[in-house]
N, CA, C and O atoms as a GROMACS GRO file, in nm:
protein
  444
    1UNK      N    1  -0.147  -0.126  -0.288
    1UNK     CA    2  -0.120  -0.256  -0.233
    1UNK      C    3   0.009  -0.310  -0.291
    1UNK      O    4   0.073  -0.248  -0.376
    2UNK      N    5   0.033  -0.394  -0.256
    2UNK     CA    6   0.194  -0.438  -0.253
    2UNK      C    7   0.212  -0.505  -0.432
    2UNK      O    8   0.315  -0.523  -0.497
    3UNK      N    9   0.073  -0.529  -0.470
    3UNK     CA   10   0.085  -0.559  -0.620
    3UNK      C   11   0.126  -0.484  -0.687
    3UNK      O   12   0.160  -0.523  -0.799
    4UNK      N   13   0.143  -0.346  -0.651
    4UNK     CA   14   0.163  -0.258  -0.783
    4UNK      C   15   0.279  -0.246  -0.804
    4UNK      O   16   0.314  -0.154  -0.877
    5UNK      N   17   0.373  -0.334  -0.751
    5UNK     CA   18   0.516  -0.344  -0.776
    5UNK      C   19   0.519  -0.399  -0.927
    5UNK      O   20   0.557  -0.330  -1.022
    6UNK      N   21   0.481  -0.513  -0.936
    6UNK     CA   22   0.466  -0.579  -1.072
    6UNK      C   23   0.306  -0.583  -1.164
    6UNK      O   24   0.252  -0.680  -1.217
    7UNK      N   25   0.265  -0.454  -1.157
    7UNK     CA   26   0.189  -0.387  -1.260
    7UNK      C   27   0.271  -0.339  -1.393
    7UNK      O   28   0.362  -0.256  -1.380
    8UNK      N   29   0.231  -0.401  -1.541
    8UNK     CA   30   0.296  -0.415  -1.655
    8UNK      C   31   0.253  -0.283  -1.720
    8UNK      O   32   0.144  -0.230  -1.695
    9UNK      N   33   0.312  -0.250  -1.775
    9UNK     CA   34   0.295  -0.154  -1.917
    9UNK      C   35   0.262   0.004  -1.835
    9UNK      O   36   0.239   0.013  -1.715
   10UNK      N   37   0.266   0.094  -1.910
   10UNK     CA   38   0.227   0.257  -1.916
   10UNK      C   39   0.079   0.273  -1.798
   10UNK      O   40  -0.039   0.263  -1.830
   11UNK      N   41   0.141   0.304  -1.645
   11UNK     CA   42   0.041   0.289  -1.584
   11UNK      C   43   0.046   0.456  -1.537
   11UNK      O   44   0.146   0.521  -1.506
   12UNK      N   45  -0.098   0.500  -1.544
   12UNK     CA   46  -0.148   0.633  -1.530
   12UNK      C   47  -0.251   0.660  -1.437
   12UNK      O   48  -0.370   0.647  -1.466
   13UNK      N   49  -0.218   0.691  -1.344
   13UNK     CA   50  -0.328   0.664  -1.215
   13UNK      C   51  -0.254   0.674  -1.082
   13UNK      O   52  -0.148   0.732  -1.060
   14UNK      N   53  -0.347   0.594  -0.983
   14UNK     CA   54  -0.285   0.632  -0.817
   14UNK      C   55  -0.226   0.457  -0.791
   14UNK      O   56  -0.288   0.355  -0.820
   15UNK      N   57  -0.055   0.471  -0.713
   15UNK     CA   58  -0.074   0.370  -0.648
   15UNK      C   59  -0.074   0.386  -0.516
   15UNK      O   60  -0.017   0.489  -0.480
   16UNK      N   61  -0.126   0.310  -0.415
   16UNK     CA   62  -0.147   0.342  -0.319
   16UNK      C   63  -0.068   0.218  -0.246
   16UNK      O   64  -0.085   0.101  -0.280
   17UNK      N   65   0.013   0.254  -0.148
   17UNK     CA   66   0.128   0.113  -0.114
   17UNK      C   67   0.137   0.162   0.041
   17UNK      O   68   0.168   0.280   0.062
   18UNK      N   69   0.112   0.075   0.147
   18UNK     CA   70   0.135   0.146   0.263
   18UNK      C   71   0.279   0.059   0.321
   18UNK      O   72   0.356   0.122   0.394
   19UNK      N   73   0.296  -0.015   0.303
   19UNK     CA   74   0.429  -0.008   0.335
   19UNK      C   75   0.593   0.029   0.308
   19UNK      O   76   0.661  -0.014   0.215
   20UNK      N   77   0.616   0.075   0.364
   20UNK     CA   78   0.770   0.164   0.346
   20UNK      C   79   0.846   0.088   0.229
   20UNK      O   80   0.843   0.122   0.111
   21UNK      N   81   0.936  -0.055   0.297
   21UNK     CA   82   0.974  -0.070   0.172
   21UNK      C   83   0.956  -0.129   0.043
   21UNK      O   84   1.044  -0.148  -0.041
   22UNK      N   85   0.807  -0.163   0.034
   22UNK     CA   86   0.757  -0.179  -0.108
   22UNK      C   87   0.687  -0.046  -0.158
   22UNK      O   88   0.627  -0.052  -0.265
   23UNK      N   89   0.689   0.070  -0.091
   23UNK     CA   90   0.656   0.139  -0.144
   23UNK      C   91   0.815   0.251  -0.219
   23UNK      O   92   0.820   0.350  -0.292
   24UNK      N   93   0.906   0.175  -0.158
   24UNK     CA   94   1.050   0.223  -0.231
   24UNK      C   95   1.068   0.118  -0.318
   24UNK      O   96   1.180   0.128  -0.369
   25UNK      N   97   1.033   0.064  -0.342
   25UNK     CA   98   1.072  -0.103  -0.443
   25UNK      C   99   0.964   0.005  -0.563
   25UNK      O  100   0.983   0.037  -0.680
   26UNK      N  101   0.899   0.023  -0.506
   26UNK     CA  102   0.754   0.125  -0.658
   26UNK      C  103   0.806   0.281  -0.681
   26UNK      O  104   0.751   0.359  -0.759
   27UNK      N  105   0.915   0.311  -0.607
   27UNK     CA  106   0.928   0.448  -0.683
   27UNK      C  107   1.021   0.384  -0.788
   27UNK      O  108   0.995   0.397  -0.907
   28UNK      N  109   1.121   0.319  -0.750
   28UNK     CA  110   1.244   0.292  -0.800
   28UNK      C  111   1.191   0.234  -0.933
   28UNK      O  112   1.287   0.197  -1.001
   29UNK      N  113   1.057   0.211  -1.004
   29UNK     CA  114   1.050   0.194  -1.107
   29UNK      C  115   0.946   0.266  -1.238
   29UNK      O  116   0.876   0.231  -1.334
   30UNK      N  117   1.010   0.426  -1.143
   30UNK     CA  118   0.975   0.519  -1.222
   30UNK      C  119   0.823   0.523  -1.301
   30UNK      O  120   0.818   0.578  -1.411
   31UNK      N  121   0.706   0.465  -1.244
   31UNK     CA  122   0.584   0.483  -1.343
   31UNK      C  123   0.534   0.615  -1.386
   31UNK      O  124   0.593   0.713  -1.339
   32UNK      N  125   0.449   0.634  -1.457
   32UNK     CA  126   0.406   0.755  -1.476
   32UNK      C  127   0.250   0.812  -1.350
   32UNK      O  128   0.177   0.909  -1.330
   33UNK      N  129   0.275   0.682  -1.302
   33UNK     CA  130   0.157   0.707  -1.203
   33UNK      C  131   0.151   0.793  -1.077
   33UNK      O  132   0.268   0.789  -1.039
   34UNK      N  133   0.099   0.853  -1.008
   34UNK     CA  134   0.134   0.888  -0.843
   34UNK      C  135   0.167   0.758  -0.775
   34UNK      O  136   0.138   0.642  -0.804
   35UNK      N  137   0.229   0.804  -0.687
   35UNK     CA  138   0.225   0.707  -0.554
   35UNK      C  139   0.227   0.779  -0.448
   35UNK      O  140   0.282   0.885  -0.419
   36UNK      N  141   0.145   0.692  -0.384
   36UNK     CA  142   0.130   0.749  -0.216
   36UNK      C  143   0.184   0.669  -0.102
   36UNK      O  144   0.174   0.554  -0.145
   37UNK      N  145   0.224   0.663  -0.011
   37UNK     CA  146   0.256   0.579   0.114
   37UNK      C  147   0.172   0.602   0.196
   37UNK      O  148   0.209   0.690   0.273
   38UNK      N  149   0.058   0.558   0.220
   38UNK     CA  150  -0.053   0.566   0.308
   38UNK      C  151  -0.165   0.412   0.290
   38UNK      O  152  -0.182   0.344   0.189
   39UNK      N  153  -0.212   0.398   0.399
   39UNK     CA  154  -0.320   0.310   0.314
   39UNK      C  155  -0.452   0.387   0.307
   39UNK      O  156  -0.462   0.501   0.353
   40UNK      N  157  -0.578   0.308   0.234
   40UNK     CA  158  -0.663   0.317   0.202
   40UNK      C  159  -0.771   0.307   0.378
   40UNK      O  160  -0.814   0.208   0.438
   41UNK      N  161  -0.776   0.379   0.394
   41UNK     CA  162  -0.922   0.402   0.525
   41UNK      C  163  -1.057   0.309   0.500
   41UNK      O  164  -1.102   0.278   0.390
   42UNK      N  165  -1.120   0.264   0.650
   42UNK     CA  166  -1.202   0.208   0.633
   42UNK      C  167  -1.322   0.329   0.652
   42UNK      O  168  -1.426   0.330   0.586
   43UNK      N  169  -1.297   0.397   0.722
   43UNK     CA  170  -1.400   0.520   0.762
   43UNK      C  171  -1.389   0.674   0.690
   43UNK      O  172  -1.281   0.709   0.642
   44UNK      N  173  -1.487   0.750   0.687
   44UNK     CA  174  -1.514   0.879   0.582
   44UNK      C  175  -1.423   0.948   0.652
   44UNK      O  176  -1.507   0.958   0.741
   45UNK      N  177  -1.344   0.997   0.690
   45UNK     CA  178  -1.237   1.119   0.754
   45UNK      C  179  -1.091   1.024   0.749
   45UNK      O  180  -1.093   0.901   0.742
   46UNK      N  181  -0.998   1.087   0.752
   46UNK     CA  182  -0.844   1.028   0.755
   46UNK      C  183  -0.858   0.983   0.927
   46UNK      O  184  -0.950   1.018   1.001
   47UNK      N  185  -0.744   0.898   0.962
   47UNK     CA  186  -0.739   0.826   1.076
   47UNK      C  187  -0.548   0.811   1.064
   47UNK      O  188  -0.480   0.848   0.969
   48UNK      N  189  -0.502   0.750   1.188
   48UNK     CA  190  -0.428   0.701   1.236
   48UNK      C  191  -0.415   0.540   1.270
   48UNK      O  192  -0.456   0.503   1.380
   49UNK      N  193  -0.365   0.453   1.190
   49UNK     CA  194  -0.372   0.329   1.278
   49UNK      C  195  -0.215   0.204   1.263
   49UNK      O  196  -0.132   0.187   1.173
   50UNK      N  197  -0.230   0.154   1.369
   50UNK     CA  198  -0.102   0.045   1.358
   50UNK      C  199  -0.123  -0.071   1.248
   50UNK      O  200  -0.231  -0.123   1.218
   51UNK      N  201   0.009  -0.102   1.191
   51UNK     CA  202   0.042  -0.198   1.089
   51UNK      C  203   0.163  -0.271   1.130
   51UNK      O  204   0.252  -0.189   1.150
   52UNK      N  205   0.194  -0.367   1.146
   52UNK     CA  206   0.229  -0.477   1.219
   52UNK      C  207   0.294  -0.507   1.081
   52UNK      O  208   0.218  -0.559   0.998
   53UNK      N  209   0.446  -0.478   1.036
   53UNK     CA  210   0.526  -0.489   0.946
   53UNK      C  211   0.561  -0.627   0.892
   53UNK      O  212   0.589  -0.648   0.774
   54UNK      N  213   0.556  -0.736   1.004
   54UNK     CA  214   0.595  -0.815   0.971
   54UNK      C  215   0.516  -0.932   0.974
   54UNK      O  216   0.571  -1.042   0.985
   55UNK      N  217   0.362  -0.918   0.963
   55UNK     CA  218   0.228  -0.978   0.985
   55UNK      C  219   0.168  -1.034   0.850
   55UNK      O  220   0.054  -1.082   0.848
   56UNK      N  221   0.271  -1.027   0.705
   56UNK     CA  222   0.252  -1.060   0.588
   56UNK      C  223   0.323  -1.205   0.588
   56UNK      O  224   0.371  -1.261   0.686
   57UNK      N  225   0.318  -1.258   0.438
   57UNK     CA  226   0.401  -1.362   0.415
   57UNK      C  227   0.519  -1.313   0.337
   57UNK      O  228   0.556  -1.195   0.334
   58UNK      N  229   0.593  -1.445   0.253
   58UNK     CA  230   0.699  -1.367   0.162
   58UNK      C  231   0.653  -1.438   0.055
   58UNK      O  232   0.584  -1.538   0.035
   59UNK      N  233   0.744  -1.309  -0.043
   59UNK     CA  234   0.745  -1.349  -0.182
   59UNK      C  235   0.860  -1.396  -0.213
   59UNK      O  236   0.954  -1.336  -0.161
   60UNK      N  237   0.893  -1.508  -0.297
   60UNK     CA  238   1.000  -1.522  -0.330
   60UNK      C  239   1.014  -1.465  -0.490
   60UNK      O  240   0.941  -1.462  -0.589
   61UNK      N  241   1.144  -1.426  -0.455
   61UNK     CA  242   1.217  -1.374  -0.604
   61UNK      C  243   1.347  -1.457  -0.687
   61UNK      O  244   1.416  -1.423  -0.783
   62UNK      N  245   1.345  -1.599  -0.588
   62UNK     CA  246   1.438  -1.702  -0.636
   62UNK      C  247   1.452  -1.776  -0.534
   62UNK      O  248   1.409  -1.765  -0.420
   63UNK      N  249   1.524  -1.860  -0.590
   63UNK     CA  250   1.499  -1.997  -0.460
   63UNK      C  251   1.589  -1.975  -0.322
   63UNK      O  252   1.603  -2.067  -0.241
   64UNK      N  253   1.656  -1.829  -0.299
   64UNK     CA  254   1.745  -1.849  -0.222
   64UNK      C  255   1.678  -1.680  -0.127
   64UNK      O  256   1.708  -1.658  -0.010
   65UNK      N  257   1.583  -1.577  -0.215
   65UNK     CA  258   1.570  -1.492  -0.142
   65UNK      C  259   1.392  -1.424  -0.203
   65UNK      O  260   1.336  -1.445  -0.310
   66UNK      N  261   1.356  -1.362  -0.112
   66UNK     CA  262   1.238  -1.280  -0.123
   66UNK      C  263   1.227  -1.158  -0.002
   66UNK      O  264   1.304  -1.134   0.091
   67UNK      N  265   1.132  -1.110  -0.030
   67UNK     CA  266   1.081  -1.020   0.074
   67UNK      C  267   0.905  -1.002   0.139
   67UNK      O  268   0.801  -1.054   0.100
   68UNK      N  269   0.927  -0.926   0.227
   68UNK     CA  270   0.798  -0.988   0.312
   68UNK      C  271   0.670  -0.908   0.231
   68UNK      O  272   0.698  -0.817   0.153
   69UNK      N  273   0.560  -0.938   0.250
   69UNK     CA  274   0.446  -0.854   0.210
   69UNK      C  275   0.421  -0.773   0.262
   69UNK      O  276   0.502  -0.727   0.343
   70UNK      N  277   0.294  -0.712   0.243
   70UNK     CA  278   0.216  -0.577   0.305
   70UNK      C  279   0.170  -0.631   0.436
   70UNK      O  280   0.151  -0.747   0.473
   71UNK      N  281   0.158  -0.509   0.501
   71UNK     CA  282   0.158  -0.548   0.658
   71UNK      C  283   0.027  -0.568   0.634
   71UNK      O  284  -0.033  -0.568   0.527
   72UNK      N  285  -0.030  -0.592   0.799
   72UNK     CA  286  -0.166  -0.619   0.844
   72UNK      C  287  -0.213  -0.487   0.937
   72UNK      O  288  -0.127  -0.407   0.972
   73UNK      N  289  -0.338  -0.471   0.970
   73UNK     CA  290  -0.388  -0.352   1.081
   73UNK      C  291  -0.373  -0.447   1.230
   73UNK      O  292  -0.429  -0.556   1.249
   74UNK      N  293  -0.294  -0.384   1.315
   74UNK     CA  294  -0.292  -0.486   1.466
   74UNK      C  295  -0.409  -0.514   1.567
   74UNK      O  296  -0.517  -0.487   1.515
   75UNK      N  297  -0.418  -0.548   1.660
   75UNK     CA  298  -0.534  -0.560   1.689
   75UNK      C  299  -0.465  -0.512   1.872
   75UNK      O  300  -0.349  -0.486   1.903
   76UNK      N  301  -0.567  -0.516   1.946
   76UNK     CA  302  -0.523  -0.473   2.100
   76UNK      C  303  -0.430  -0.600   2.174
   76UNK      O  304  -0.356  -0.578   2.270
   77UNK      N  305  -0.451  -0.753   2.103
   77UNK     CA  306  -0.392  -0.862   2.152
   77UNK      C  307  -0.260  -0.881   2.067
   77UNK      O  308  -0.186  -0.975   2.096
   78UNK      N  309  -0.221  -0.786   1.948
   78UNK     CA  310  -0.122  -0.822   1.897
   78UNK      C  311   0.014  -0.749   1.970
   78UNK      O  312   0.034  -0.644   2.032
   79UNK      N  313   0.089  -0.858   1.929
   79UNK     CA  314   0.258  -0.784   1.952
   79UNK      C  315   0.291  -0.675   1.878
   79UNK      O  316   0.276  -0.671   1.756
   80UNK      N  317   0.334  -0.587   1.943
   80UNK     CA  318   0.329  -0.446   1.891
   80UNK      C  319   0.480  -0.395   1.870
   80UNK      O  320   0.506  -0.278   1.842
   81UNK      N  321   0.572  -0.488   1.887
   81UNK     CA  322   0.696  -0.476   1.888
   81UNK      C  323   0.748  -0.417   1.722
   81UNK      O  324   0.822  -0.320   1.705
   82UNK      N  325   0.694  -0.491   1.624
   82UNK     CA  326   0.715  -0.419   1.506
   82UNK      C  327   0.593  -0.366   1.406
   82UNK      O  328   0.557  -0.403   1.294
   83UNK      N  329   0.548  -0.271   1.491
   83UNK     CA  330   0.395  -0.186   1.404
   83UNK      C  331   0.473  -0.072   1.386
   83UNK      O  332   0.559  -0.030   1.464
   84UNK      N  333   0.433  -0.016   1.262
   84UNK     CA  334   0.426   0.138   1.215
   84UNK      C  335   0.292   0.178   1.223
   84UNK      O  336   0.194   0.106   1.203
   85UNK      N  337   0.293   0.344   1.268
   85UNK     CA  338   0.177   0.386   1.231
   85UNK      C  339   0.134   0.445   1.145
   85UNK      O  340   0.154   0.564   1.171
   86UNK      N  341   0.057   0.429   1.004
   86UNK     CA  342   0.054   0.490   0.960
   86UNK      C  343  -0.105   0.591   0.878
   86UNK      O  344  -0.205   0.519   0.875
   87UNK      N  345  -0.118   0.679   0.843
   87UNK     CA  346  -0.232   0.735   0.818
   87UNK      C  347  -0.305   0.709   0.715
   87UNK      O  348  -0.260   0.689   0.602
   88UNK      N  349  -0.446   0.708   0.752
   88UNK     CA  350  -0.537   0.611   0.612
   88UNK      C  351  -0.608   0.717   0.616
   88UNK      O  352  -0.623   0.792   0.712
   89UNK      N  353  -0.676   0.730   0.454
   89UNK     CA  354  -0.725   0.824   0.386
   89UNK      C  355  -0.826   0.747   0.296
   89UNK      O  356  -0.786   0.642   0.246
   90UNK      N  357  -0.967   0.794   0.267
   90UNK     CA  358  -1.065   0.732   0.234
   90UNK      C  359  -1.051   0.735   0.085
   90UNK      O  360  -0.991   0.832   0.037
   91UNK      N  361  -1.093   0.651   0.013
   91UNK     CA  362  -1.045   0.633  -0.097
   91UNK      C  363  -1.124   0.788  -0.170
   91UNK      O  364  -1.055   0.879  -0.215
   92UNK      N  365  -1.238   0.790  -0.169
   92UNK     CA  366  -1.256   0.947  -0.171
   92UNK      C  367  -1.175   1.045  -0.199
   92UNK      O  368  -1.164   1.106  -0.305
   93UNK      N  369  -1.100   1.063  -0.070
   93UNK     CA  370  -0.995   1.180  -0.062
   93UNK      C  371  -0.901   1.175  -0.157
   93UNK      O  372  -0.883   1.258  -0.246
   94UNK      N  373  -0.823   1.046  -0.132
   94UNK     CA  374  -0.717   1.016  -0.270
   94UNK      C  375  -0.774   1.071  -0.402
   94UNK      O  376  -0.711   1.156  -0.464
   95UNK      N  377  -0.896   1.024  -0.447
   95UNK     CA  378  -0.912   1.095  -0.565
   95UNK      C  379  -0.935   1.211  -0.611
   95UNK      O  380  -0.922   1.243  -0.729
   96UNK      N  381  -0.984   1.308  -0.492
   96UNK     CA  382  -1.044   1.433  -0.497
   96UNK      C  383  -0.910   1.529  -0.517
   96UNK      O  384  -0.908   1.630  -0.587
   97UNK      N  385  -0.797   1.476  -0.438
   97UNK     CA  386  -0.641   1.493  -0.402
   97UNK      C  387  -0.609   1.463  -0.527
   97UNK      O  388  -0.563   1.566  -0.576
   98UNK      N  389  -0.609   1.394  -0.589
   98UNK     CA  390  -0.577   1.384  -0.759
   98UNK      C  391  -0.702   1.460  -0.853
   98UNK      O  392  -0.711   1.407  -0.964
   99UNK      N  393  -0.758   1.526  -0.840
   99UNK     CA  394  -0.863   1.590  -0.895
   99UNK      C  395  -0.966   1.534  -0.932
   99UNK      O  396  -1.049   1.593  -1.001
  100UNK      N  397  -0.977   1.435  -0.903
  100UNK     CA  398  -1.114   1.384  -0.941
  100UNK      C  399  -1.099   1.315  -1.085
  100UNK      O  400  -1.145   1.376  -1.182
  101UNK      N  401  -1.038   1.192  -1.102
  101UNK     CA  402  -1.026   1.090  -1.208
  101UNK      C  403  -1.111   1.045  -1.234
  101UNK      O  404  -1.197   1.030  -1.147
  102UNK      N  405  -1.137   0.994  -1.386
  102UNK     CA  406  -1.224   0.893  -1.416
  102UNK      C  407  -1.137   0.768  -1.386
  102UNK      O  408  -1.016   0.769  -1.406
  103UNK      N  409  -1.208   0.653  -1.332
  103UNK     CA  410  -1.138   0.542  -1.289
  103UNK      C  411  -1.162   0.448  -1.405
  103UNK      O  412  -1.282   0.440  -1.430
  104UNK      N  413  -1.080   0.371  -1.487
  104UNK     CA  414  -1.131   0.308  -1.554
  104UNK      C  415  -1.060   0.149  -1.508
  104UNK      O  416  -1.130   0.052  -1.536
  105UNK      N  417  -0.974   0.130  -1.463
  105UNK     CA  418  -0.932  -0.017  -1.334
  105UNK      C  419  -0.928   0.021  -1.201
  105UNK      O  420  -0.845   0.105  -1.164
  106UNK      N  421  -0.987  -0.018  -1.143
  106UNK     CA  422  -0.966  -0.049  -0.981
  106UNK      C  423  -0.892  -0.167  -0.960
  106UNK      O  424  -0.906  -0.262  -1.037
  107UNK      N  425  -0.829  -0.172  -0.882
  107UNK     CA  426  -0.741  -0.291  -0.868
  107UNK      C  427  -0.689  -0.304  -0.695
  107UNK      O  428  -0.581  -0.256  -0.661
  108UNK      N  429  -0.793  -0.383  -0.580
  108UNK     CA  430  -0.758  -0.393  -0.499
  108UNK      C  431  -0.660  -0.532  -0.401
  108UNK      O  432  -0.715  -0.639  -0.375
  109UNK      N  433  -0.553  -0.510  -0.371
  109UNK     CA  434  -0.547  -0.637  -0.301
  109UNK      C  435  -0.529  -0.632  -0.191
  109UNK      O  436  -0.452  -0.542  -0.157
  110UNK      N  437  -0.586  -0.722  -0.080
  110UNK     CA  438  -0.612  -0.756   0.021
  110UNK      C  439  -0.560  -0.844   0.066
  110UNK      O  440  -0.571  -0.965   0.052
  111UNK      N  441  -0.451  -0.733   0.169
  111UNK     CA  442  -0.349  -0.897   0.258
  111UNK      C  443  -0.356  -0.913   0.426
  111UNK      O  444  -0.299  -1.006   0.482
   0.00000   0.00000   0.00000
């Protein structure tokens, strides 16, 4: 999620960021963690679905600029003019794909 941009100290684990460019804002600060560009699935098998890029709010990073948040999933009535599609993977898989971690923080956010 778009938090793990400003996650502090020696982080060892999965981040999971589905949008493009906060998920380049999280390489660019080198953690020791994985990262993935995918989101997190609501259903047991991987899927395909639209994210509507610009369906977040912003953050500001000073009084003159910020950037937008994590997208939203679209719906059949939404404007589809700026959706990516991208592939969700059950949280399951992610870990099994990392070998099977002990989790000792979960840390979800929901936008």
């Amino acid at each position: 999620a778009g938090g793990g941009v400003f996650v502090e100290g020696e982080v060892r684990g999965i981040l999971v960021e589905p949008m493009p460019l906060l998920y380049n804002m999280c390489k660019e600060v080198n953690r020791a963690a994985s990262l993935i560009n995918t989101c997190l699935g609501l259903k047991d098998t991987p899927y395909f679905a639209d994210f509507n890029v610009y369906s977040g709010g912003k953050i500001k990073t000073s009084n003159t600029s910020g950037f937008m948040t994590t997208a939203a999933l679209t719906s059949d009535k939404s404007d589809h003019t700026n959706n990516i599609k991208l592939q969700c993977f059950p949280l399951y898989s992610v870990l099994l794909a990392k070998g099977n971690p002990t989790v000792n923080l979960f840390v979800l956010d929901i936008e």
